[in-house]
GUGU-630391 format. One record per residue (C-alpha): residue in one letter; y, z, x. Coordinates in steps of 0.1 Angstrom, whole numbers, padded with zeros to 4 digits, always signed. Layout:
<recs>
AYZX
...
</recs>
This chain:
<recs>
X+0657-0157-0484
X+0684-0136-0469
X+0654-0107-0461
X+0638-0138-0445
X+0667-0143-0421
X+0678-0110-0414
X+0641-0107-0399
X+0640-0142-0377
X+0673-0128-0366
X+0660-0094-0354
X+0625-0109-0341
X+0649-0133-0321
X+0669-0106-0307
X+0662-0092-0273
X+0653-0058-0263
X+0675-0040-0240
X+0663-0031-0209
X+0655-0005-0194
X+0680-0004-0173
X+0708-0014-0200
X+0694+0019-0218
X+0698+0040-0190
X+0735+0026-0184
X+0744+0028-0221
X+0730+0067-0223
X+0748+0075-0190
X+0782+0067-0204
X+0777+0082-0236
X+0773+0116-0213
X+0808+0127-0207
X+0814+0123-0244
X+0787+0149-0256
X+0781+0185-0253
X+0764+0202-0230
X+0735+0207-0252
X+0738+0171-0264
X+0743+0160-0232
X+0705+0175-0220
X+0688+0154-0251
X+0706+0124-0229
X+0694+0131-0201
X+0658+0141-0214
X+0662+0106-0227
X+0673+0087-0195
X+0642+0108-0176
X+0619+0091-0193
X+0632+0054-0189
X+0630+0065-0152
X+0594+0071-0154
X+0584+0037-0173
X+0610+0021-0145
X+0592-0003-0118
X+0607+0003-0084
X+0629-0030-0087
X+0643-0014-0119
X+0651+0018-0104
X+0673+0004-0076
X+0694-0014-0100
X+0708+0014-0115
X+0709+0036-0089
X+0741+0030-0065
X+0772+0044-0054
X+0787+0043-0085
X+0768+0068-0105
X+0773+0092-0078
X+0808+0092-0079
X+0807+0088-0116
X+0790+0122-0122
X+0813+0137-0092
X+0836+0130-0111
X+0826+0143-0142
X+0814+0178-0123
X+0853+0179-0112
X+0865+0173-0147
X+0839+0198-0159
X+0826+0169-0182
X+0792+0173-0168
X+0777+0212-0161
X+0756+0215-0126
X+0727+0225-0144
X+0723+0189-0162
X+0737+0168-0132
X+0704+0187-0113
X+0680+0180-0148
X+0690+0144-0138
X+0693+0141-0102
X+0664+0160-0092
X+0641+0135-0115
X+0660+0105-0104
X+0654+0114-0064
X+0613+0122-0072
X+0606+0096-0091
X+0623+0074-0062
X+0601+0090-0034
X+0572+0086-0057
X+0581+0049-0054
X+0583+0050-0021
X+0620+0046-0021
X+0654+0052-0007
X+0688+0042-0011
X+0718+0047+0013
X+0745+0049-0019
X+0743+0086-0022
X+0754+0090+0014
X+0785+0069+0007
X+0793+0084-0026
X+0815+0118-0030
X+0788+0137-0046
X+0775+0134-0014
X+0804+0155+0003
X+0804+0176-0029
X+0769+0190-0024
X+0773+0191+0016
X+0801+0214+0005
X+0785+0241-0014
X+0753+0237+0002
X+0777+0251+0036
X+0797+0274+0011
X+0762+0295+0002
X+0748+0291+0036
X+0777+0313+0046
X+0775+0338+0023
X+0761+0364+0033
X+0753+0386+0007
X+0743+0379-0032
X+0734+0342-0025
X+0727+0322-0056
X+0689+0313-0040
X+0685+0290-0073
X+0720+0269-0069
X+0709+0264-0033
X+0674+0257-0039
X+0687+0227-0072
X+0711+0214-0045
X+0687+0211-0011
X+0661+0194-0035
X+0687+0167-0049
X+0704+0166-0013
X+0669+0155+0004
X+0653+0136-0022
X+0686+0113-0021
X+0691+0109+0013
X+0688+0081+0033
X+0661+0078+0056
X+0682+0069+0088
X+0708+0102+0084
X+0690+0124+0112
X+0709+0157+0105
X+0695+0174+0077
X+0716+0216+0067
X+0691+0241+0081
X+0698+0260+0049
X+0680+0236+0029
X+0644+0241+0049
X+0651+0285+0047
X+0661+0279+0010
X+0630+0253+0000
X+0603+0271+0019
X+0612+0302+0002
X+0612+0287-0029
X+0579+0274-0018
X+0566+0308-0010
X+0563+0322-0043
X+0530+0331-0052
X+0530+0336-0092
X+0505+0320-0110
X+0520+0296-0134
X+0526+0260-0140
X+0561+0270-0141
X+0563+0281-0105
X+0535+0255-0091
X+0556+0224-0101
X+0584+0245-0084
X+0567+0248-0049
X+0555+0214-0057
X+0595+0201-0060
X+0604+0220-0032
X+0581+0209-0010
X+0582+0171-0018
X+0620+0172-0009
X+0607+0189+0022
X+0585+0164+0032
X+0615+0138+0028
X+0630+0153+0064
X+0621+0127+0088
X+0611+0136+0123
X+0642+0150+0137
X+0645+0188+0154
X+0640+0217+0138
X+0639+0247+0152
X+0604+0266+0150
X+0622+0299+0143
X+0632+0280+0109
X+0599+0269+0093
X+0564+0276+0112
X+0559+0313+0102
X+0562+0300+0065
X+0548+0266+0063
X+0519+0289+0083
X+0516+0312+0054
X+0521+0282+0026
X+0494+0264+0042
X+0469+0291+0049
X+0474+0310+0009
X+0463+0277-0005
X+0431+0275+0019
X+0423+0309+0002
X+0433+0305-0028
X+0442+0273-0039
X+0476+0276-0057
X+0491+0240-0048
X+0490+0207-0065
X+0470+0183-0042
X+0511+0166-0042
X+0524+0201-0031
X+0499+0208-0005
X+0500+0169+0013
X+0538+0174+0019
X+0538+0208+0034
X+0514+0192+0059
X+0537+0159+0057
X+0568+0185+0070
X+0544+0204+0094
X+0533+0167+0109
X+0565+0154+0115
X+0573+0181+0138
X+0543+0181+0157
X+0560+0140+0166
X+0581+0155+0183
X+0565+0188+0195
X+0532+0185+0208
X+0527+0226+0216
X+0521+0225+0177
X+0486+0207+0181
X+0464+0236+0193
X+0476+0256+0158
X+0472+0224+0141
X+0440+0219+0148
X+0418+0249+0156
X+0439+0273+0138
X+0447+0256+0104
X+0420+0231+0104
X+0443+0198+0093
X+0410+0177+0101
X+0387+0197+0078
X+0422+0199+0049
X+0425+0163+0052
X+0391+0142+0047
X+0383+0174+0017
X+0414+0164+0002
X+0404+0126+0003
X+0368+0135-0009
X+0382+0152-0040
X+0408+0127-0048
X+0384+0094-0044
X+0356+0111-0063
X+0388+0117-0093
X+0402+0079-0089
X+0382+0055-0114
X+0391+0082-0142
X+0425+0090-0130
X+0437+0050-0125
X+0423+0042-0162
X+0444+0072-0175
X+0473+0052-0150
X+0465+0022-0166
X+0469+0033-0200
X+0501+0046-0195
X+0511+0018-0176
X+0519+0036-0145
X+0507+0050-0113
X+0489+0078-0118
X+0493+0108-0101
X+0467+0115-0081
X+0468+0079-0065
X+0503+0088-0054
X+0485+0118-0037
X+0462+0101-0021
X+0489+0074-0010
X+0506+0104+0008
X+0472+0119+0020
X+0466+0087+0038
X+0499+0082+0055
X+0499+0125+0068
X+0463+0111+0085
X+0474+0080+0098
X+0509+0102+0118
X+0487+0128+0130
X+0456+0102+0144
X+0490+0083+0159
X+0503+0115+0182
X+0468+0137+0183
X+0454+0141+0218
X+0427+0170+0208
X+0390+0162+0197
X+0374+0175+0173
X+0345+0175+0157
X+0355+0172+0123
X+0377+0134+0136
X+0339+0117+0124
X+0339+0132+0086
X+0376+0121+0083
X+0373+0090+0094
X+0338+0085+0077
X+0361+0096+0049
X+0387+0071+0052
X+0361+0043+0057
X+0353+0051+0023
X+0387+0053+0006
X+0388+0017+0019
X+0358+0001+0008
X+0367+0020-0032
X+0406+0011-0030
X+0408-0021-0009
X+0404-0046-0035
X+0426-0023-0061
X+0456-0009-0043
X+0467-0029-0010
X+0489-0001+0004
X+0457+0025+0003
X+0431+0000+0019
X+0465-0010+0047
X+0467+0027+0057
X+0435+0034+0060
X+0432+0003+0084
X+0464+0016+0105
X+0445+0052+0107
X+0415+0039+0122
X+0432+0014+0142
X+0453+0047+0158
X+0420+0066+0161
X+0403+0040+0182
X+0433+0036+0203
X+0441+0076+0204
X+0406+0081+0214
X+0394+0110+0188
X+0359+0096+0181
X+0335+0078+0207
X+0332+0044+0201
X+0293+0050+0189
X+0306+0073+0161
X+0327+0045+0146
X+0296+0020+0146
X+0275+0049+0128
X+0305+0058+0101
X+0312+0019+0094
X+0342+0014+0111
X+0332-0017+0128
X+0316-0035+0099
X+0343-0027+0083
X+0371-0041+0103
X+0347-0074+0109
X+0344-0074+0070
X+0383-0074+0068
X+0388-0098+0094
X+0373-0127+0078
X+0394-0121+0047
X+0412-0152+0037
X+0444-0133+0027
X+0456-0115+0063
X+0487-0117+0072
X+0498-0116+0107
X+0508-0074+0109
X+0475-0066+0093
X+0454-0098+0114
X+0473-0078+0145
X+0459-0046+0137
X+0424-0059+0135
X+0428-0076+0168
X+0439-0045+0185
X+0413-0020+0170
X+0385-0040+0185
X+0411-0050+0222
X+0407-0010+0221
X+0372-0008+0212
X+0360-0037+0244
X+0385-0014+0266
X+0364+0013+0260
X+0324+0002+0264
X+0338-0016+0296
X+0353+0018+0312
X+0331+0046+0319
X+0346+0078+0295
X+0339+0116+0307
X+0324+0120+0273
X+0304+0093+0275
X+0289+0098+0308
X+0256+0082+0320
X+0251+0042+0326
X+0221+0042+0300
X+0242+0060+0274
X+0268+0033+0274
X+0250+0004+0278
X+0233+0018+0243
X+0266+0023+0226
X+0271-0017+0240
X+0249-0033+0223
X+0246-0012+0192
X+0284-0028+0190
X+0273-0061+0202
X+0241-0064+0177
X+0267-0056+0145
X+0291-0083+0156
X+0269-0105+0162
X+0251-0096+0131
X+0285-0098+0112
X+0289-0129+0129
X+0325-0120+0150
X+0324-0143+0174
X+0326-0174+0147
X+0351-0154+0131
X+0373-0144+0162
X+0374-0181+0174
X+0394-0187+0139
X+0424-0170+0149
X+0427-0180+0186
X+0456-0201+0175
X+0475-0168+0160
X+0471-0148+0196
X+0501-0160+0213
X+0524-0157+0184
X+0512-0121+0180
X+0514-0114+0215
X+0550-0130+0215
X+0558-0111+0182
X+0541-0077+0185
X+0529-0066+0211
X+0535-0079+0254
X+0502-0061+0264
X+0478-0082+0236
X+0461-0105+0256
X+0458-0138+0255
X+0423-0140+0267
X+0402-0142+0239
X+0370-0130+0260
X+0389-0098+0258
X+0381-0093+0223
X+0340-0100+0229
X+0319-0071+0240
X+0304-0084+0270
X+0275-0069+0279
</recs>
């Protein structure tokens, strides 16, 4: 009888979370050995990984960072494992698209700062590793809105990237690396700093393929967010290392691996990787269709490319199908494709598919609204690539048939009512005639 009530007592107890395990292991750390202390941390590494992003945030804050500062000045705690944890706890909160601004305010944040300046000055017998551990924490931790980022931790990280062994060992190293690269947001950097190697990293994986489709997206991610805010960089972009081409291969290969790869997700409970990939693959294309000015020919199999992501993800993943809507919605407005090509690749049936959804809200209804404000701009204005009064009277009513077909004009009429309050909301130039949005031929 006692058996009996020892067990209704345990069935009736409830399971820590994970959080409460990850709290209880970290205090237990400055009581343990260094060796000891690494089985904890091994531990805590993977409750981070079964962590949802909610979880996550609440153990991560200001307090932790000064805990383990503390514990570093103490010498409680060695560098080594305050790196073993730090390192995992910053990637797995970029993989879950994640930042906090507690690290800035913590003194681990001065700490690192600190030696990150003390190497930087050395100049001879720099430990590369130390540098490399610290950059990597540094920028996976950072909060998004700090603009000034230590020139020593792109030098350090791209070198690190630069390695060309070939080993798991030193792939999931450039793949670290250039993740926390990726992180830098679209502030300054000097080209001297980072274009001859982010050059090199980029074309040695064209040839030989030596990056993780992860570690390859962000040194594109890095090389993108300069081009924001340096336009020179387009030319080498484009007809030199063939981003276009890169990109819609990239998407190719990791759609025609997503049914097997999310069941694998699904049985582990988690993301998988590869849709994190293509997550980041979709958001590189989406910044460079927002700031490119060249055509190309390869913009149609891109495109055609992210039409299809859509129609597999969009009634799976709603962050997938979203950016592939904002890419097309920038390359209608930036003008890379003629309007014909995006009635031949789908883009218009699929945006008057999406618009008849019952579960838009107003940012994405907006972004339907202004792809085709963009697309009835441009059949009404004569374009030097589309020259000739014949041509585009054809491209007209090739777009006029499908929304008809579709039946856009019921459709349209549904959210006259929404107009105004976008136009007040979003955007001062959308319209509040709705003839705009007709093609009117």
């Amino acid at each position: 009888m006692e058996m009996c009530d020892e067990d209704k007592s345990n069935d009736d107890a409830q399971d820590p979370s994970l959080a409460d395990k990850f709290s209880k292991l970290l205090d237990q750390l400055e009581h343990c050995s260094e060796d000891e202390q690494r089985k904890k941390i091994e531990r805590m590494n993977r409750l981070i990984e079964e962590m949802n992003k909610e979880e996550l945030k609440s153990i991560i804050n200001e307090e932790i960072f000064n805990k383990m500062n503390k514990m570093i000045e103490e010498k409680k705690m060695s560098m080594e494992n305050t790196f073993l944890l730090l390192k995992h706890v910053g990637y797995c909160n970029v993989q879950k698209n994640d930042w906090n601004q507690y690290f800035f305010a913590s003194s681990l944040r001065g700490r690192f700062e600190q030696m990150i300046a003390e190497e930087e000055q050395k100049k001879d017998e720099k430990n590369e590793k130390l540098l490399t551990e610290i950059c990597e924490c540094y920028l996976y931790l950072k909060d998004r809105t700090i603009s000034r980022v230590p020139y020593a931790c792109v030098t350090c990280l791209l070198k690190a990237a630069l390695r060309k062994e070939e080993n798991k060992d030193v792939q999931k190293e450039a793949e670290m690396a250039l993740l926390a690269l990726s992180s830098i947001g679209d502030n300054f950097v000097e080209q001297e700093l980072y274009l001859n190697d982010i050059k090199e990293i980029i074309k040695y994986h064209q040839e030989h393929r030596n990056l993780t489709h992860l570690a390859y997206q962000s040194a594109w991610e890095f090389l993108i967010k300069r081009f924001i805010k340096d336009r020179n960089l387009e030319d080498m972009i484009v007809n030199e290392l063939h981003f276009v081409g890169e990109a819609a291969r990239e998407l190719e290969e990791l759609t025609r691996n997503e049914d097997w790869n999310r069941k694998k997700g699904e049985e582990r409970g988690k993301e998988a990787k590869e849709e994190f990939a293509l997550t980041r693959w979709l958001k590189t294309c989406a910044m460079y269709l927002q700031s490119c000015r060249l055509r190309n020919e390869e913009n149609v199999g891109l495109l055609k490319n992210i039409v299809q992501v859509h129609r597999a993800e969009k009634d799976n993943y709603s962050i997938i199908s979203n950016l592939c809507i904002y890419s097309l919605r920038n390359a209608a407005e930036r003008r890379v494709v003629k309007v014909e090509d995006l009635v031949n690749i789908g883009a218009i049936g699929l945006f008057l598919e999406g618009i008849q959804r019952p579960t838009l809200d107003d940012r994405l209804t907006f972004q339907f609204l202004v792809f085709f404000m963009n697309v009835s701009m441009r059949l009404k204005r004569k374009e030097k690539d589309e020259i000739g009064e014949v041509k585009r009277k054809t491209s007209m009513r090739k777009v006029f048939e499908k929304m008809e077909e579709e039946g856009f004009e019921d459709t349209i009429a549904n959210f006259f009512e929404t107009i105004d309050f976008l136009h007040r909301k979003y955007n001062r130039e959308l319209t509040l005639n709705i003839s705009d949005y007709f093609v009117n031929v």
